[in-house]
C-alpha positions in Angstrom: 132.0 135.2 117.5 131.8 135.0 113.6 134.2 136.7 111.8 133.4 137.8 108.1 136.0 138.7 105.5 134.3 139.5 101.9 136.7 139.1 98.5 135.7 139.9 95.5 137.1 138.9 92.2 139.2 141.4 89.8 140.2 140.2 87.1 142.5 137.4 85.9 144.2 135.8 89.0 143.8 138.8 91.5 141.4 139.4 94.4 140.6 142.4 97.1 139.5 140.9 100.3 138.1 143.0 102.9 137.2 142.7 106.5 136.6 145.5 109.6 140.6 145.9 109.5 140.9 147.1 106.0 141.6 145.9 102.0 144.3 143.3 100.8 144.9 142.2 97.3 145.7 139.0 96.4 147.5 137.7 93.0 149.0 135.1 92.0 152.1 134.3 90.2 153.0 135.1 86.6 153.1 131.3 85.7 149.7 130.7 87.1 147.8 134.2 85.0 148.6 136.7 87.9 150.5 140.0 87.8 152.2 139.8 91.5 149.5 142.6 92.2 149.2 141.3 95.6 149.9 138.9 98.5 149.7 135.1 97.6 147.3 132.6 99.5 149.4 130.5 101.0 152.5 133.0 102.3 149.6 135.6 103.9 148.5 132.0 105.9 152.5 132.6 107.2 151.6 136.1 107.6 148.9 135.7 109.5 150.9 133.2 111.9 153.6 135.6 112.6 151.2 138.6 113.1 149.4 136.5 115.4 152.4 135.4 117.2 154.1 139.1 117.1 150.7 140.5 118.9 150.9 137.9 121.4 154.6 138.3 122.3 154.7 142.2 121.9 151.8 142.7 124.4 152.3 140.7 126.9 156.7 141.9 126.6 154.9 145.1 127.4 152.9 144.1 130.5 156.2 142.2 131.8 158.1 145.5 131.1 160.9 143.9 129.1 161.8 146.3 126.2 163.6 145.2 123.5 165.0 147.9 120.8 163.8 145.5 117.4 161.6 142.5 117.3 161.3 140.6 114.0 159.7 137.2 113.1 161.1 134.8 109.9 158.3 131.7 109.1 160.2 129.3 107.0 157.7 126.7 105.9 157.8 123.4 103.2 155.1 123.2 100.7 154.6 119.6 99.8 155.2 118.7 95.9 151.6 116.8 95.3 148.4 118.5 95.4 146.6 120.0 97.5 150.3 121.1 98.1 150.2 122.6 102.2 152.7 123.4 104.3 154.0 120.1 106.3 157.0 121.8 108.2 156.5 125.5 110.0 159.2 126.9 111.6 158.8 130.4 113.4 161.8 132.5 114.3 161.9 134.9 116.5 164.4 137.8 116.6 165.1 139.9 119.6 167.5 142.9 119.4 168.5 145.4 122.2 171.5 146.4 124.6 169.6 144.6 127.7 167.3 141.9 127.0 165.6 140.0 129.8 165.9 136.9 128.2 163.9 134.7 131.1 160.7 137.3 130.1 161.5 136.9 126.5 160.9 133.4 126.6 157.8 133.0 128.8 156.8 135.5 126.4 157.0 133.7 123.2 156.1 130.6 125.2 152.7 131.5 126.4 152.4 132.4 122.5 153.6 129.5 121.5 151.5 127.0 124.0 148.5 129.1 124.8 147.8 132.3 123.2 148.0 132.2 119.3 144.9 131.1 117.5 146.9 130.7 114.1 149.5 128.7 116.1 146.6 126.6 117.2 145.7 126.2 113.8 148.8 125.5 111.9 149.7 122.5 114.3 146.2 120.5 113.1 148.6 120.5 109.6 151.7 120.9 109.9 155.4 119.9 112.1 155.6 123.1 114.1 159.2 124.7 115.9 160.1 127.5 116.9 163.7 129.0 117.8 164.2 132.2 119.9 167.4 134.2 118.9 169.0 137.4 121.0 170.5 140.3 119.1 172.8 141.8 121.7 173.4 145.4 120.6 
């Protein structure tokens, strides 16, 4: 399968990329000639991790019948100081709020994610120290 995303230059430091999905912009910061009129290159690779993730977890949650009333996802990542500056520490959190969690599905949920589902998972361990932490919300 080839995937195809096609971006196209705007002006200054700010981009639209577009794929089947949809548009995104992209800009950079002010100090670099951007105008913030968009998403910046290296926190929409975090974005992508924990949409990847989040799809993971949520559908297979809904196969194992384990509801839970919020789900959110923090990435806290290091950007090394010399160029090309990458991310050499990823942590993903994930949050888990509700009145009764099933905290055994929960975790075989985020662990099949984790270990065997996620692409970008896949991909951000060829680069970077990867961890995750699972944390419960009781409401």
């Amino acid at each position: 399968m080839i995937n195809k995303v096609k971006t196209s230059w705007k002006g200054d430091m700010e981009f639209e990329s577009t794929n089947e999905g949809g548009n995104l912009n992209l800009d950079g910061a002010s100090n670099v000639g951007g105008h913030g009129n968009g998403l910046r290159p290296k926190e929409l690779m975090l974005t992508s991790l924990a949409g990847c993730t989040g799809m993971d977890v949520v559908s297979l949650l809904k196969k194992m019948r384990a509801e839970v009333d919020k789900f959110t996802i923090d990435v806290e990542a290091n950007l090394t100081d010399e160029h090309p500056k990458y991310y050499d520490k990823v942590k993903v959190i994930f949050n888990f709020h509700g009145s009764d969690l099933k905290k055994d599905k929960i975790e075989k949920s985020v662990k099949l994610s984790v270990d065997r589902y996620c692409g970008v998972m896949e991909m951000f361990r060829q680069f970077s120290e990867l961890t995750t932490e699972i944390r419960y919300f009781e409401e």
